[in-house]
C-alpha positions as a Python dict, from the first residue, in 0.01 Angstrom:
ca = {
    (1, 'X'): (0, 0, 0),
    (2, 'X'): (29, 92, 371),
    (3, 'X'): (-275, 94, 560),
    (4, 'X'): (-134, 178, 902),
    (5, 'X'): (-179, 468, 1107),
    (6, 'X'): (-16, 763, 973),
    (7, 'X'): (355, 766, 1131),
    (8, 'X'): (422, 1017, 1414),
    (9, 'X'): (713, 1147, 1595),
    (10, 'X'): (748, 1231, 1957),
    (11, 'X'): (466, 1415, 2032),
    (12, 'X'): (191, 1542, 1756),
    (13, 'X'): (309, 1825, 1539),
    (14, 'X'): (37, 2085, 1460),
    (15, 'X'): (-65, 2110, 1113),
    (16, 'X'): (139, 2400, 924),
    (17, 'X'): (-165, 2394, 652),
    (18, 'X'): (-565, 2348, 739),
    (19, 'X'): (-740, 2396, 462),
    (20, 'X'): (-1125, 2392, 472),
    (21, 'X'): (-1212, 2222, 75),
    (22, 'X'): (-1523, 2314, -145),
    (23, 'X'): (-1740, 2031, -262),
    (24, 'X'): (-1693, 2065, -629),
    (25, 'X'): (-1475, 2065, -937),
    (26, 'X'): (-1227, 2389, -782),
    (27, 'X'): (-1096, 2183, -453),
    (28, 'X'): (-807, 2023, -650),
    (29, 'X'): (-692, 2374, -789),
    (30, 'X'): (-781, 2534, -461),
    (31, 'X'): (-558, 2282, -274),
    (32, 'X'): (-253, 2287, -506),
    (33, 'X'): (-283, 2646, -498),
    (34, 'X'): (-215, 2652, -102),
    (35, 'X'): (28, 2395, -63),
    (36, 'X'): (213, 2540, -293),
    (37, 'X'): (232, 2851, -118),
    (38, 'X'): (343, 2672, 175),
    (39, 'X'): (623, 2544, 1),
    (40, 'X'): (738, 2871, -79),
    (41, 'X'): (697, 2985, 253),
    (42, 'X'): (916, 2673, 408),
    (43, 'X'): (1159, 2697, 125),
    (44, 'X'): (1108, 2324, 12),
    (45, 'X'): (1355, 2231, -240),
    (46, 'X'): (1173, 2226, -642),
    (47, 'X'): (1320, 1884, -680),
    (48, 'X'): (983, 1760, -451),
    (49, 'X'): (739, 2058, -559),
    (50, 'X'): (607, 1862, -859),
    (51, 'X'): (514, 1545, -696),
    (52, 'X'): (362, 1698, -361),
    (53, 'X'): (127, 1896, -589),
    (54, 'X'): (64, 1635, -825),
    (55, 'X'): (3, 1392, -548),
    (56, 'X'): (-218, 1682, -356),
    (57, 'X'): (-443, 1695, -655),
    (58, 'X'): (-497, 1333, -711),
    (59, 'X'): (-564, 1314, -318),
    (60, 'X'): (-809, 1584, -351),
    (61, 'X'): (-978, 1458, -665),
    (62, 'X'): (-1023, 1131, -528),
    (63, 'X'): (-1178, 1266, -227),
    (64, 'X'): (-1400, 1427, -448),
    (65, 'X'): (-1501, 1138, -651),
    (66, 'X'): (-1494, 848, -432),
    (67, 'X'): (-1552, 992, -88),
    (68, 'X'): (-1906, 1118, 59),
    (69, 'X'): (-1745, 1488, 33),
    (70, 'X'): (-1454, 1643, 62),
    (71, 'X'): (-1405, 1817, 379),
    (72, 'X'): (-1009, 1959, 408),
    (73, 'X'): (-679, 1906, 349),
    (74, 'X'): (-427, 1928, 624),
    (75, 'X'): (-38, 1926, 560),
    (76, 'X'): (206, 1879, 807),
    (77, 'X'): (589, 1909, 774),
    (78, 'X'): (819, 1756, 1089),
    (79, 'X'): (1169, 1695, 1094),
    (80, 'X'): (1204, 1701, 710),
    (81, 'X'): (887, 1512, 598),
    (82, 'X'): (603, 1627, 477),
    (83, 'X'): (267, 1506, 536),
    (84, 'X'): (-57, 1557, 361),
    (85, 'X'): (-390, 1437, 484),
    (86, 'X'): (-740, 1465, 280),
    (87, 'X'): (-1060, 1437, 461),
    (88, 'X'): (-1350, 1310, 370),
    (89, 'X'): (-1719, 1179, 440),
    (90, 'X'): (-1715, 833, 272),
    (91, 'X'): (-1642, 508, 488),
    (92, 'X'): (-1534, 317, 170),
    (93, 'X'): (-1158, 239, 197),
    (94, 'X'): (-896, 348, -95),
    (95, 'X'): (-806, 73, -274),
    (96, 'X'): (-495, 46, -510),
    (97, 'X'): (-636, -56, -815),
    (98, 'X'): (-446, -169, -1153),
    (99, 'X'): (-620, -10, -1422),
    (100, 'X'): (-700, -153, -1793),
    (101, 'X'): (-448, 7, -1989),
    (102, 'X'): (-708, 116, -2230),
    (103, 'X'): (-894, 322, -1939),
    (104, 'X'): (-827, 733, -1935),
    (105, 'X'): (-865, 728, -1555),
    (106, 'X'): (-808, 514, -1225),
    (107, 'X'): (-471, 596, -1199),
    (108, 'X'): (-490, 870, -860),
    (109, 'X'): (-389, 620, -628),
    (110, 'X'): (-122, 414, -849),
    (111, 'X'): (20, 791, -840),
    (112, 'X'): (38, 884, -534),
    (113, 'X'): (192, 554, -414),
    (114, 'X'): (484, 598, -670),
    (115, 'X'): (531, 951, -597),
    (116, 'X'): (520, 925, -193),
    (117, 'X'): (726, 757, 11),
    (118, 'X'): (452, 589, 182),
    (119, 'X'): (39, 665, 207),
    (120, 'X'): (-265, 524, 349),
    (121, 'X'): (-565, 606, 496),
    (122, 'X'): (-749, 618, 874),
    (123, 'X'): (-1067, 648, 1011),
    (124, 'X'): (-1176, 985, 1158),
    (125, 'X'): (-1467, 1102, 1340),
    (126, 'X'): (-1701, 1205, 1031),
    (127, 'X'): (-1562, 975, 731),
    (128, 'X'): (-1139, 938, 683),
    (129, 'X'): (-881, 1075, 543),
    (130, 'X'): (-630, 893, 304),
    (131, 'X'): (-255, 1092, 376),
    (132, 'X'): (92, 1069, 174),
    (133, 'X'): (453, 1143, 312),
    (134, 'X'): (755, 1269, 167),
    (135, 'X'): (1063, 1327, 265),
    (136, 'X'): (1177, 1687, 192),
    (137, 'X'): (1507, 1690, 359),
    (138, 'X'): (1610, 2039, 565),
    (139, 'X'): (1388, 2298, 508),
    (140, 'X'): (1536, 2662, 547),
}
């Protein structure tokens, strides 16, 4: 798990995506729903689609569930990787937990770490936000 602060490049890029999330059941649907619209937009290749939006939902969800309250989701794309960032109230840092194999859920984080190339999380004025990165390659 990587708990440092969320790589950079030069200077700061500004966010191609701010998205302001409801606090209920529709922000997963509502966020998968806009990133992948951005992905159309920037033309990023299908072979990534599935994960970012799988990943973007279990970001979202967990926000939802474990955080003090979703707040928004924020997605960045530099130099051929993409970065998403959730936002939330809570304090309580993501842990990457191994769940019973017997259990239907607890498996958000195990995902996102195998479908990213690298996540974590960082404090933020108001709560945190817990990010993932891929790399997309060129984008047209």
């Amino acid at each position: 798990m990587t708990t440092s602060k969320m790589p950079t490049r030069g200077t700061t890029t500004p966010a191609t995506v701010r998205l302001a999330l409801p606090d209920d059941v529709t922000a997963p649907a509502i966020a998968r729903h806009a990133v992948r619209a951005k992905l159309d937009e920037l033309a990023v290749g299908c072979e990534w689609r599935d994960d970012i939006l799988l990943a973007t939902s279990e970001l979202v969800t967990n926000a939802f569930e474990h955080g003090e309250r979703p707040d928004r989701l924020e997605l960045r794309l530099s130099e051929g990787r993409l970065v998403i960032c959730v936002f939330d109230a809570g304090q309580e840092v993501p842990r990457l937990k191994e769940p019973s194999p017997e259990a239907a859920r607890s498996r958000g984080l195990q995902l996102v770490h195998v479908l990213s190339q690298e996540w974590g999380y960082e404090p933020c004025a108001g709560g945190k936000y817990v990010w993932a990165a891929f790399a997309v390659g060129p984008v047209a």
